[in-house]
C-alpha positions in Angstrom: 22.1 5.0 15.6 19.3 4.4 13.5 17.0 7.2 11.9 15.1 8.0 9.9 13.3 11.2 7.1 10.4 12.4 8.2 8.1 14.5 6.2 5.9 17.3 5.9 2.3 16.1 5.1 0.0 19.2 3.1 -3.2 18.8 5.0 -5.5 18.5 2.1 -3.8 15.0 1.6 -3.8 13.8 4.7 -5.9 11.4 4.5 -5.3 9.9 2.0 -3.9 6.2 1.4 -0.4 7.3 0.4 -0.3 9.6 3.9 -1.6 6.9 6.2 1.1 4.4 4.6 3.7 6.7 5.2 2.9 8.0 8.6 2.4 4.6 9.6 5.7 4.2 8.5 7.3 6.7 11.0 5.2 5.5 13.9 6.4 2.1 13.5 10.1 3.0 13.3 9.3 5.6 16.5 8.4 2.4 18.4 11.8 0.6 17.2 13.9 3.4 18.6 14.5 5.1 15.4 14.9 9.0 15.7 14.1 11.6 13.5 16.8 12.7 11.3 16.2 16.6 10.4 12.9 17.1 12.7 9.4 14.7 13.3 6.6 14.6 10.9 4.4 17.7 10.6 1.6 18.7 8.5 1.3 22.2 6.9 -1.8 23.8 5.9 -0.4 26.1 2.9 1.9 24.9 -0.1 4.3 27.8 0.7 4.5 26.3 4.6 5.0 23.0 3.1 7.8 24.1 0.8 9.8 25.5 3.9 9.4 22.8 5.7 10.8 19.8 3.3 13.6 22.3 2.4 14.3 22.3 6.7 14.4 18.6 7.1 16.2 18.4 4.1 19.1 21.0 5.6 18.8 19.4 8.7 19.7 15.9 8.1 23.0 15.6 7.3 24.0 17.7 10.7 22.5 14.5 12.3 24.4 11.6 10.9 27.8 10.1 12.0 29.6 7.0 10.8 28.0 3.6 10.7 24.6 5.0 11.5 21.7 4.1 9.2 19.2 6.4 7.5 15.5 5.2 6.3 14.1 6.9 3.5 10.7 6.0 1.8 11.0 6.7 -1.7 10.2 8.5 -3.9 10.7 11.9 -2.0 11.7 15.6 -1.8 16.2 15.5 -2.7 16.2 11.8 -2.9 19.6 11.9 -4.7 21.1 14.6 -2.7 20.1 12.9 0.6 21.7 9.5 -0.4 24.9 11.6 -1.5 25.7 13.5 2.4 24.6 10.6 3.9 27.1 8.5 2.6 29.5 11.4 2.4 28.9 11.9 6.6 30.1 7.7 6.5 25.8 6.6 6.8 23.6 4.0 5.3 20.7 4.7 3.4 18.0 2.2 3.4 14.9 3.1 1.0 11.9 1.9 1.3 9.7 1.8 -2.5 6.2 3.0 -2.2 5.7 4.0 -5.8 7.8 3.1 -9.4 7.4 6.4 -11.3 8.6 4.9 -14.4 6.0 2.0 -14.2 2.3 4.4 -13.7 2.9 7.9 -13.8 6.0 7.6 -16.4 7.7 10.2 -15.2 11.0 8.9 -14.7 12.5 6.2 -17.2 13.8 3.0 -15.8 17.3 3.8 -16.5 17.0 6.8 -14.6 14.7 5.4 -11.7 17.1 2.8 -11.4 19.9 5.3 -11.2 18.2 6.8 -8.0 17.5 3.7 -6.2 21.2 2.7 -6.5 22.1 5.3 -3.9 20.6 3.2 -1.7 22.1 0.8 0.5 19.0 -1.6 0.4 16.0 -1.0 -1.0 12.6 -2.6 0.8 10.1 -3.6 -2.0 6.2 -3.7 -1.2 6.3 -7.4 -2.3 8.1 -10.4 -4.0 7.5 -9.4 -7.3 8.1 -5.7 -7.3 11.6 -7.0 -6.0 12.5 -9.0 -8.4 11.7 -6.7 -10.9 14.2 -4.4 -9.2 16.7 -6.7 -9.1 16.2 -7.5 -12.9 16.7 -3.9 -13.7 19.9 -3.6 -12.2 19.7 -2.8 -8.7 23.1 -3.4 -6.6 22.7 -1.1 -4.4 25.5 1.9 -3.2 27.5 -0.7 -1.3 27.0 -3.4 -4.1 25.2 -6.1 -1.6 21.7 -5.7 -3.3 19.9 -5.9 -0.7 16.2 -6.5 -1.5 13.8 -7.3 1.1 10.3 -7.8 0.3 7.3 -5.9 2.9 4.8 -8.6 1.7 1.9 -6.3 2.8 1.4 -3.1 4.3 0.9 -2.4 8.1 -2.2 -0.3 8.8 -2.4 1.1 12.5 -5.9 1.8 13.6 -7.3 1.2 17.1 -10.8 0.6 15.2 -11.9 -3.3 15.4 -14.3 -4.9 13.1 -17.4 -6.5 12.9 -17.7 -10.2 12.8 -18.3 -11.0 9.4 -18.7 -14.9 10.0 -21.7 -13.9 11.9 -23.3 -11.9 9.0 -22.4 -14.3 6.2 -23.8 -13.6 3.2 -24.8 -10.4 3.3 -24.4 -10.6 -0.7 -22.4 -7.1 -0.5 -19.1 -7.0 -2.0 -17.1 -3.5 -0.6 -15.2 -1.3 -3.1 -13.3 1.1 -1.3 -10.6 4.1 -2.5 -10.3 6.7 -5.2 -12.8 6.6 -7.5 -12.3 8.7 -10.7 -13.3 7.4 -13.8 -10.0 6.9 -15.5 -8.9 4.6 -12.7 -12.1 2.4 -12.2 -14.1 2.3 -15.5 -14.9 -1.1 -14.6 -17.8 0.3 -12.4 -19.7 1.5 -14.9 -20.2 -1.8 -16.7 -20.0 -4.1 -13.3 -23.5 -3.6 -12.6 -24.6 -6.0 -15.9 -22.6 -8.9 -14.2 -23.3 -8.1 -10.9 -26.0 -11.2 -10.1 -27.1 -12.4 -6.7 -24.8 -9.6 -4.8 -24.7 -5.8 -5.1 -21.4 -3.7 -4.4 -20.7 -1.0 -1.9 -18.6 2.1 -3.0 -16.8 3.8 -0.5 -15.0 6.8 -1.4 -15.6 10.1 -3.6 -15.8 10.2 -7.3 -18.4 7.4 -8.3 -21.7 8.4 -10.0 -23.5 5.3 -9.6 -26.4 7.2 -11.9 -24.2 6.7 -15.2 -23.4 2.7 -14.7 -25.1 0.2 -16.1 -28.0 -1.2 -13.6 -27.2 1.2 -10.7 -29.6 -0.6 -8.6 -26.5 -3.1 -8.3 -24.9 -0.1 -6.6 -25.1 1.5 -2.8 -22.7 4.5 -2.5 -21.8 5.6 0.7 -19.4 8.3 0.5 -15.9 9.2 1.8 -15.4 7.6 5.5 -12.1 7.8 7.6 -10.0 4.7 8.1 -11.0 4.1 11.6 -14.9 4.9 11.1 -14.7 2.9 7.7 -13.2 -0.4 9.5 -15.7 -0.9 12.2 -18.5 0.5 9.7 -18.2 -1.5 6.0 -20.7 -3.5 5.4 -20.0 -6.4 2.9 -18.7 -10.1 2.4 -15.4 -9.7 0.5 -13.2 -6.2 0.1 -12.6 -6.1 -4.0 -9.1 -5.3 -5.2 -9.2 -4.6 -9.0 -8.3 -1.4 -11.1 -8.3 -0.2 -14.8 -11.0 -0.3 -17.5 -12.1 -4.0 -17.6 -14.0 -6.6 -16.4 -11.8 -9.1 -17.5 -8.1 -8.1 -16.5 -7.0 -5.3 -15.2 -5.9 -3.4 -17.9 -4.6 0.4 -18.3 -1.8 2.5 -16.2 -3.7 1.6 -13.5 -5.4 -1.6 -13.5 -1.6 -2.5 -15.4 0.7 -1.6 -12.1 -1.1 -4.0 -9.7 0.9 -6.6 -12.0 3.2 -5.5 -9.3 2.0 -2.5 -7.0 1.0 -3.8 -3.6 -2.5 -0.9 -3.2 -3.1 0.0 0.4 -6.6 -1.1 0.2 -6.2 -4.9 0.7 -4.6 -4.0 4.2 -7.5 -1.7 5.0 -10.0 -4.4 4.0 -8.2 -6.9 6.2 -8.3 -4.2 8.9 -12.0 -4.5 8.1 -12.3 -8.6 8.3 -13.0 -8.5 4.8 -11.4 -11.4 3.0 -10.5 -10.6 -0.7 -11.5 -10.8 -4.1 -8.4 -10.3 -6.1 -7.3 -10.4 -9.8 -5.7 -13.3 -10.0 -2.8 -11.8 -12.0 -1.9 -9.3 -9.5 1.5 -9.2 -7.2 -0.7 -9.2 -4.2 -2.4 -12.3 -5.4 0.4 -14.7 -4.4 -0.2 -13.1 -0.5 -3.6 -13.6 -0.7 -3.2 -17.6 -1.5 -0.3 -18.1 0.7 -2.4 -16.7 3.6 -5.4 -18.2 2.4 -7.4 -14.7 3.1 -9.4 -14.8 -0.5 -10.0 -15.7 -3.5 -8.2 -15.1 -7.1 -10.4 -14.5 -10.1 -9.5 -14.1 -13.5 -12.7 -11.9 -14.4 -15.6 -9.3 -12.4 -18.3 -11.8 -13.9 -16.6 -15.0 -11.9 -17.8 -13.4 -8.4 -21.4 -14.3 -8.9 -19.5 -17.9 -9.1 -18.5 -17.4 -5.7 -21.5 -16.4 -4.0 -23.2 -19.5 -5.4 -20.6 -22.3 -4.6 -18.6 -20.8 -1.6 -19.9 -23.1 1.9 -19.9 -21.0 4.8 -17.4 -23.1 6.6 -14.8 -21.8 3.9 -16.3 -18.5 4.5 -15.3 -19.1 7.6 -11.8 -20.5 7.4 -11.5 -17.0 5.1 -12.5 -15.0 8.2 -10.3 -16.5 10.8 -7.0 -16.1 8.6 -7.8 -12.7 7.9 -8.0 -11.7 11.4 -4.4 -13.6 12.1 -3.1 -11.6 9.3 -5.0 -8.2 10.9 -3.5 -8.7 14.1 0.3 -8.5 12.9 -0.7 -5.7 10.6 -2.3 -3.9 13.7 1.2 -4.1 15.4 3.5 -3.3 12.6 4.7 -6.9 12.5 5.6 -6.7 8.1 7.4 -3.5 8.5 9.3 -3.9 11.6 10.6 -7.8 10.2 11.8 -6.1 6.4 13.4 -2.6 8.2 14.7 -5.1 10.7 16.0 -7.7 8.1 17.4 -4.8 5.7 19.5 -2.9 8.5 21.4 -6.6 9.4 22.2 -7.3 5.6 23.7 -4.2 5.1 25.5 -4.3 8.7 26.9 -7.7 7.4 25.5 -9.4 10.2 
C-alpha cells in the first residue's frame, strides 16, 4: 500500500506558495490511490491547535504501516528523522519529496547534517535536474543505498481558473511580477524602474512600495490576489522570474538559491499563459528552453531588448507551448510521473 504524511496547515499561511505546493501535493497522490498515513490534511486556526495536530499524525503513522508498503514524505517537515526511523523499523519505504534545502537559503542546517536527513530516505524527488545533482554530489545514497533521484522538472499547480488569451492581447507592454515582495528579497524593484523602457511592470502581491523606486510611473501595483482570481485576472506579456538585489544576476540568499530552487511562481505564471522572462543562470532556465515557454536573460535591462525585437509569431509560438505545458500541470502530470517513477526504482522494478 502506498501512503502518504499529511499535514496540518496554520491558516494564516494558507495561502501561501509553499501551502498550495504542498496541498497540491496530497491532492495529486489522493487521486493515485495513496491514503493518508496518520489522518488527511487539516488546517488549524491557533498555533497551540496546530502543535497537537502535527504531534497526532506524527503518533499515528507508524500504527498504519506494514511491510513492503511505501511512505511519501515532503521534506523538510515536523519528525522528519523519527518518521524515516519507524517506518523502516515497521519494514516501509520512505520516499521524500525536497521542497526546500535549509542549508542552501535559510542556513539552518549544514550540508553534512541536511544530507544526513535525507539519507533516511529511500528516494528522494528533487524539484529539478540540477537540485539533483547537487544531491547526488553531496552524498545522497539513500537508506537502501540505490540513490534514487528523480527530478519533478516543474511544479503542478491545480486550479479550475483558465486564462486569458494572451496571443490576442499581444503587446500589452506589461511584464507581471508576482509573489512575496519584501525588500530584502526583491531590491531589484526599486532600481528596475530606470531600465524599464517601452514596457511597465505589474506587482502582484503585498510588500512593494512602488513610492520609494526609482521612476514609479514604471510601476502599477495591484495587490494580493488568490491563485484562481490571479490566473484568469493578470494582465501582462511575460510572468518575470528573478530574485535578490540586482539587476544584473541574481545575487543574495535569495536571488543565489534559484541557482537551483525551482520557485512556485513560474508554474503559476504558466497557469496564467504567461510565457517567462527568466535569469538565464537559473535551474529553471534549462525548463524554460527545453519547452521553449520563454526567454533567458542575463540582465533586467535586456527585456526592453525583447519588447523591441520579439515578432509576434514568436510571441505566439511562446503562447501555444505554454498552454501544452499548463495543461499537464493542471492535471498533475510532473508529479504523478516522478512519485510514479521513484516508487518502481525503489520496488526494483
Amino acid at each position: 500500500m502506498n501512503y502518504y504524511l499529511a499535514r496540518d496547515y496554520k491558516a494564516k499561511n494558507i495561502h501561501t506558495a509553499g501551502s498550495k505546493a504542498r496541498r497540491d501535493i496530497e491532492q495529486i497522490m489522493e487521486g493515485m490511490g495513496f491514503r493518508p498515513a496518520g489522518s488527511r490534511p487539516t488546517v488549524s486556526k491557533s498555533r497551540l491547535l496546530h502543535f497537537i495536530r502535527t504531534i497526532a499524525i506524527a503518533i499515528r503513522v507508524p500504527g498504519k504501516l506494514r511491510r513492503g508498503d511505501v511512505l511519501v514524505m515532503q521534506y523538510p517537515t515536523k519528525y522528519y528523522s523519527l518518521l524515516c526511523r519507524l517506518a523502516h523499523r515497521r519494514g516501509a519505504q520512505v520516499v521524500s519529496f525536497v521542497h526546500d534545502l535549509g542549508c542552501f537559503r535559510q542556513k539552518y542546517n549544514s550540508e553534512k547534517k541536511e544530507m544526513r536527513l535525507l539519507n533516511r530516505s529511500d528516494a528522494l524527488i528533487g524539484c529539478n535536474p540540477t537540485v539533483c545533482r547537487w544531491m547526488a554530489d553531496k552524498g545522497f545514497v539513500g537508506h537502501s543505498g540505490k540513490k534514487v533521484l528523480v527530478p519533478l522538472h516543474t511544479f503542478d499547480f491545480l486550479s479550475g481558473s483558465a486564462s486569458p488569451d494572451r496571443k490576442s492581447t499581444w503587446p500589452l507592454r506589461k511584464v507581471v511580477y508576482a509573489g512575496q515582495l519584501a525588500r530584502r528579497k526583491n531590491k531589484f524593484l526599486y532600481d528596475l524602474g530606470r531600465y524599464a523602457d517601452g514596457y511597465t511592470v505589474n506587482v502582484y502581491g503585498k510588500g512593494f512600495d512602488a513610492s520609494q523606486a526609482a521612476n514609479p510611473e514604471k510601476f502599477e501595483t495591484k495587490g494580493f490576489m488568490l491563485p484562481d482570481e490571479l490566473i484568469r485576472r493578470a494582465e501582462g506579456d511575460f510572468g518575470l522570474v528573478w530574485d535578490g538585489e540586482s539587476l544584473d544576476c541574481c545575487s543574495g540568499d535569495w536571488g543565489g538559491y534559484l541557482i537551483l530552487n525551482t520557485p512556485h511562481k513560474v508554474s503559476l505564471y504558466i497557469r496564467c499563459g504567461l510565457p517567462l522572462i527568466i535569469w538565464r543562470k537559473a535551474a529553471m532556465a534549462a525548463f524554460v528552453e527545453e519547452n521553449g515557454i520563454g526567454i533567458g536573460i542575463d540582465s533586467l535591462r535586456d527585456i526592453s531588448n525583447i519588447y523591441a525585437h520579439l515578432t509576434q509569431e514568436e510571441y505566439h509560438r511562446l503562447c501555444d507551448n505554454v498552454q501544452r505545458v499548463n495543461r499537464q500541470m493542471a492535471g498533475g502530470q510532473y508529479f504523478r510521473r516522478a512519485v510514479s517513477e521513484a516508487v518502481s526504482r525503489i520496488d526494483g522494478q
